[in-house]
C-alpha positions as CSV (number, residue, x, y, z in Angstrom):
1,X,-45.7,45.9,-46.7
2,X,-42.1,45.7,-46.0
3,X,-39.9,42.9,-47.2
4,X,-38.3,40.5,-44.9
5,X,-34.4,39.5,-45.1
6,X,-35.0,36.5,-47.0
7,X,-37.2,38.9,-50.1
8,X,-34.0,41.3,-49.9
9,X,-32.0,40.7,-52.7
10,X,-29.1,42.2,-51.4
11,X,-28.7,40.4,-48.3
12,X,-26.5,37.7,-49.2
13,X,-24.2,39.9,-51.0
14,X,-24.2,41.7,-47.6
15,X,-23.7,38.8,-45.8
16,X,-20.6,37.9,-47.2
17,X,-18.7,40.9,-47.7
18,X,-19.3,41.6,-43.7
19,X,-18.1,37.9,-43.1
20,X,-14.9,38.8,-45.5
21,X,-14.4,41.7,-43.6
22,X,-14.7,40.1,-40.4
23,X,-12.3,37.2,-41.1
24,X,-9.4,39.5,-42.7
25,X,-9.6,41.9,-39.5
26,X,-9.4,38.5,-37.2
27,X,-6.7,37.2,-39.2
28,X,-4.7,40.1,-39.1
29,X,-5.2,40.5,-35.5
30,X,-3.9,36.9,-35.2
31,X,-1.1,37.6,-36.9
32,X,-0.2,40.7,-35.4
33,X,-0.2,38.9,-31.9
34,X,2.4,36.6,-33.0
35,X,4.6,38.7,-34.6
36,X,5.0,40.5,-31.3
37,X,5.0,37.2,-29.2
38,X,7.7,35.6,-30.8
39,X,9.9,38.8,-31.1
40,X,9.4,39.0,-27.2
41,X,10.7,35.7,-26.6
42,X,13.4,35.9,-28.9
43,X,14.5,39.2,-26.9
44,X,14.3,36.7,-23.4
45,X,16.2,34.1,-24.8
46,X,18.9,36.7,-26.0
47,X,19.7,38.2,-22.8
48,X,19.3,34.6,-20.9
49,X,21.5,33.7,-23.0
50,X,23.9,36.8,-22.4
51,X,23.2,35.8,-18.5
52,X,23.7,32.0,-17.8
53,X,26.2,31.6,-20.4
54,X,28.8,30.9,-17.6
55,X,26.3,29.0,-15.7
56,X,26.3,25.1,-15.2
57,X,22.6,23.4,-15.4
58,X,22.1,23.5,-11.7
59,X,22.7,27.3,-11.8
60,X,20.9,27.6,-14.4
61,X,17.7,25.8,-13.2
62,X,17.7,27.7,-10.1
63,X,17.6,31.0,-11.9
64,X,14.9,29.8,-14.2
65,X,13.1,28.6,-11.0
66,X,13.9,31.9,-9.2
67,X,12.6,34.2,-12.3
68,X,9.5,32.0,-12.5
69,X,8.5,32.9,-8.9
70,X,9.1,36.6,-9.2
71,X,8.0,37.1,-12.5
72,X,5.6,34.6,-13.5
73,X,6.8,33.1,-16.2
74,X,7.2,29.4,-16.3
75,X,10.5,27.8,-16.7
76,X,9.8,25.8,-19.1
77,X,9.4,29.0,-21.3
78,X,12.2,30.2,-20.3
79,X,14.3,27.7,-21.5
80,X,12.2,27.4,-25.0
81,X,13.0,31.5,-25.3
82,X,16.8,30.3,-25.0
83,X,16.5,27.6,-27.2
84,X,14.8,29.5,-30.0
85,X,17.7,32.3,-29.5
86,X,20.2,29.9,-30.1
87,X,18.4,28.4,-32.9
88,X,18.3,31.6,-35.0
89,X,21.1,33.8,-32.9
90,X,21.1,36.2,-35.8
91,X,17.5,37.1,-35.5
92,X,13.9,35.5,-36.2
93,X,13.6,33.0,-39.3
94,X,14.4,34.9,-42.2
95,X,11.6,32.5,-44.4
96,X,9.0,34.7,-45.9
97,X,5.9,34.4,-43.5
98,X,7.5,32.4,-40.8
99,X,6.5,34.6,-38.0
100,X,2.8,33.6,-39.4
101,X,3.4,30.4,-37.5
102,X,2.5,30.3,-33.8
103,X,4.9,29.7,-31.3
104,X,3.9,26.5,-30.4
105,X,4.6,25.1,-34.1
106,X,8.3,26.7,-33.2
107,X,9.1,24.7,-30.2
108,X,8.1,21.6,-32.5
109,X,10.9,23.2,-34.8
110,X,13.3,22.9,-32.0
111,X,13.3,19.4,-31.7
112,X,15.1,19.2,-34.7
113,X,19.0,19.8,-34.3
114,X,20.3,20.2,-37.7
115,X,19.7,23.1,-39.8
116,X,18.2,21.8,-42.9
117,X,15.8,19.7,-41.2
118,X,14.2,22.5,-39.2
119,X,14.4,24.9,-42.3
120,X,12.5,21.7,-44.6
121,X,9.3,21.6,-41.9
122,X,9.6,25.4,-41.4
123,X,8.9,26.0,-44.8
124,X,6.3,22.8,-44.9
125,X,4.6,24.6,-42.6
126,X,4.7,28.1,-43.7
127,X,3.1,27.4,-47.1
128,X,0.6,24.8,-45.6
129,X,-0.7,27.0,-42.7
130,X,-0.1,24.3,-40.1
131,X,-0.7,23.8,-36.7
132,X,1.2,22.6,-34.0
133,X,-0.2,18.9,-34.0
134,X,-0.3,19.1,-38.0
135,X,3.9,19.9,-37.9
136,X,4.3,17.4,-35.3
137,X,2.8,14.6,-36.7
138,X,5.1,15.3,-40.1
139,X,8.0,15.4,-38.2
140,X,7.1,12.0,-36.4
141,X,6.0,10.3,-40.1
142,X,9.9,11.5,-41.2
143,X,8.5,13.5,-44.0
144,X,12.3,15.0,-44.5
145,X,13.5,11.3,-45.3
146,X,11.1,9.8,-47.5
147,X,11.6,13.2,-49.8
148,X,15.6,12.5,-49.8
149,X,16.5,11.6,-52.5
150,X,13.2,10.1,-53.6
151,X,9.7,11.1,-52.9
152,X,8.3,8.1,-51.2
153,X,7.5,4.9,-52.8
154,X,4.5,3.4,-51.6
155,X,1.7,5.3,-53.2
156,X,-1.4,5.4,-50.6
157,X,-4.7,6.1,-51.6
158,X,-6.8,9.4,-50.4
159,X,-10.8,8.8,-49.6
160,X,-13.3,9.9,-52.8
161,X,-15.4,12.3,-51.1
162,X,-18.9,11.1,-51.6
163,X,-20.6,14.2,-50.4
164,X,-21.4,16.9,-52.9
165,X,-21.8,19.6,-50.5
166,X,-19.0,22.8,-50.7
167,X,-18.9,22.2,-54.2
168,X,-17.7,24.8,-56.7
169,X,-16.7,25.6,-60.3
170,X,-13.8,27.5,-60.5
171,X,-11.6,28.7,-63.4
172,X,-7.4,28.3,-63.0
173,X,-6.0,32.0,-63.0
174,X,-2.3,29.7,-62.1
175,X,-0.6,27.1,-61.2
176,X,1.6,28.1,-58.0
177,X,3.4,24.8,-57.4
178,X,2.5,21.4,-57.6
179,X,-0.2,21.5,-55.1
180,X,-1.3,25.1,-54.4
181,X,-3.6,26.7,-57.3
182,X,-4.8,30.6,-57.3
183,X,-8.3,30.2,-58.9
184,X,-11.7,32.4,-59.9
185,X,-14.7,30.7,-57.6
186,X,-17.8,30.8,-58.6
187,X,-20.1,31.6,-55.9
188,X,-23.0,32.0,-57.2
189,X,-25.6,35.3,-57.8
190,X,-22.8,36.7,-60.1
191,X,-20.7,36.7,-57.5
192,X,-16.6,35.2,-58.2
193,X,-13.6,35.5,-55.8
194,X,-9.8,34.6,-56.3
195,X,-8.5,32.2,-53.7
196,X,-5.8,30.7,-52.9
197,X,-6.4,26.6,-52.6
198,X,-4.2,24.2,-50.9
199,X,-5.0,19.9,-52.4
200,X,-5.9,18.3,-49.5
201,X,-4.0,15.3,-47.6
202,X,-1.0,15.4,-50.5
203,X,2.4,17.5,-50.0
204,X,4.3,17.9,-52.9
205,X,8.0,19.7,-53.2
206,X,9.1,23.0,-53.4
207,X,9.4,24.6,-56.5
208,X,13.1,25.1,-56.5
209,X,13.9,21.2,-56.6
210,X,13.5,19.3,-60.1
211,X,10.6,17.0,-58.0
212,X,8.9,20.4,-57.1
213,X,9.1,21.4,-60.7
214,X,7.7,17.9,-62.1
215,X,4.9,18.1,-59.5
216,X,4.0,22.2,-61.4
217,X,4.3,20.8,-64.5
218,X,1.8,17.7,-64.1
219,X,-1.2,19.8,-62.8
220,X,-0.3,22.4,-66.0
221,X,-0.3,19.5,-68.3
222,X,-3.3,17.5,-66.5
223,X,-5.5,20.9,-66.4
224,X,-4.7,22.3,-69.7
225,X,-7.6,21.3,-71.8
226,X,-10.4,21.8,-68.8
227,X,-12.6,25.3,-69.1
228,X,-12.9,25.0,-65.3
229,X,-12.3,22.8,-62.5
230,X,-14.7,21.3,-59.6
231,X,-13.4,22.3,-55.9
232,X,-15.0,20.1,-53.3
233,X,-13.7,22.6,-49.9
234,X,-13.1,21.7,-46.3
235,X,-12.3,24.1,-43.9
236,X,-9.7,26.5,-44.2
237,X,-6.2,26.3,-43.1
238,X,-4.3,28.4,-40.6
239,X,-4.0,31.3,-43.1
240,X,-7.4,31.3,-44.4
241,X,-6.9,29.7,-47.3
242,X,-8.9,26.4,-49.1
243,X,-8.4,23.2,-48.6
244,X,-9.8,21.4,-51.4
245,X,-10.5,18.0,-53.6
246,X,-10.1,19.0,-57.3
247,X,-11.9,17.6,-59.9
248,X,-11.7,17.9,-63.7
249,X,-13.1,16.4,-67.0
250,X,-12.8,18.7,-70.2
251,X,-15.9,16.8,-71.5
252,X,-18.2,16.8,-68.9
253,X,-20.5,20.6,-68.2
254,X,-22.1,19.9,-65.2
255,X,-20.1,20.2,-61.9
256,X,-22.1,17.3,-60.4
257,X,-20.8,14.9,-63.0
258,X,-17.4,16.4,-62.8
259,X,-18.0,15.9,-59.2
260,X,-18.9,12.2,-59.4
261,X,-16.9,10.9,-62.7
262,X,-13.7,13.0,-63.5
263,X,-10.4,13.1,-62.5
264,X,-9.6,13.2,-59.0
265,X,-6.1,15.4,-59.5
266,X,-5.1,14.7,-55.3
267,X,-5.0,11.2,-56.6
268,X,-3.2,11.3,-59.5
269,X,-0.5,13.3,-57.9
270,X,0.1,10.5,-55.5
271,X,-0.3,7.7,-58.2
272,X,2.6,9.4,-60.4
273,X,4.8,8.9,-56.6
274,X,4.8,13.3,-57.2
275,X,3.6,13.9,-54.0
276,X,3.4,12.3,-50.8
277,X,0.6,11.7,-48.5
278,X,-0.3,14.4,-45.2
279,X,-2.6,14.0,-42.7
């Protein structure tokens, strides 16, 4: 008698190496497409810019207007492809990954007018995979200000999650900053993978600023003692990576108490004012 895909030991091995293999060729795909779409508008907004450069903003309304009817193209893009020429005239964001970002998250980019300010959210977003309402909503909360000179002062609480489901042990392979860790997951079956993990609803500096450095330094401290570490995941950002809750208590074996009783490190980060709260 033949076994049925639940008797076959194999299967869920099978299952999630086709799903891993699935997602990376989606993701690349993704990425791919805009790559390509935001080099094409940065080539329109160059040579708009190269044409209405003499033009006043009734002239140059009417040729938006009159290109939209022949080709199709809204004006309103039009004038975003000229505004993101002029924003980086020399070419596309040098920032490693930025063409990962959609081109939607760029218009919110060119709301800001000064350099620094658009280069702190692009890289924000960059490392934290966000989308277009994501970057908008830390642009409205004035996440720039509150981290000059001073990360922000009033320490807000995240919710304990309650639920023990996506729970995993995982051992620290490293600390990348102050709230990104490259861990071993245990999956079960024998099975471990290295990801990447985001904290969840915290945003701490970049690495190149003393704050950025403190933040690295806490989680090595706080995590230095624990054989592993409890990730309670949600789902996973623009770039496929983790978000998590991580938990940790060097005397505790079982996950679920981990879970239930240790350290809440998202929290702690906030309490010691080395992060600031995201939505």
């Amino acid at each position: 008698m033949k076994n049925s895909l639940a008797e076959i030991n194999d299967y869920n091995i099978l299952r999630r190496e086709l799903e891993e293999i699935l997602t990376r060729g989606t993701a690349a795909a993704a990425l791919a497409l805009s790559e390509i779409r935001l080099a094409t508008y940065w080539q329109v907004g160059k040579r708009l810019a190269r044409q209405s450069a003499a033009l006043d903003e009734g002239s140059r309304l009417r040729l938006f207007s009159k290109l939209n009817q022949d080709l199709g193209v809204s004006a309103q893009l039009l004038y975003q492809a000229l505004r993101f020429y002029r924003a980086y005239p020399r070419g596309l964001p040098q920032q490693p990954d930025a063409r990962k970002l959609s081109w939607g998250a760029h218009i919110e980019l060119l709301s800001l007018a000064e350099p620094e300010q658009r280069g702190f959210y692009l890289e924000r977003a960059i490392d934290q995979g966000m989308s277009r309402a994501r970057l908008r909503a830390a642009i409205k909360s004035d996440l720039y200000r509150q981290q000059q000179p001073e990360m922000g002062q009033v320490i807000e609480a995240l919710d304990r999650p309650r639920s023990g489901l996506h729970l995993y042990k995982a051992v620290v392979e490293r600390v990348v900053d102050g709230d990104t860790l490259l861990v071993r997951v245990d999956l079960g079956f024998d099975t471990w993978r290295v990801e990447r993990v985001r904290l969840r609803g915290i945003d701490t500096a970049p690495l190149g600023t003393r704050r950025g450095q403190r933040a690295k330094e806490f989680v090595e401290q706080k995590l230095a003692e624990t054989a592993f570490i409890v990730l309670r995941t949600y789902k996973t950002d623009l770039y496929k990576r983790y978000v998590a809750d991580v938990f940790y208590d060097a005397s505790k074996k079982r996950k679920e108490l981990v879970f239930e009783k240790g350290s809440f490190l998202n929290q702690q980060l906030l309490t010691a004012k080395l992060a600031v709260r995201m939505m």
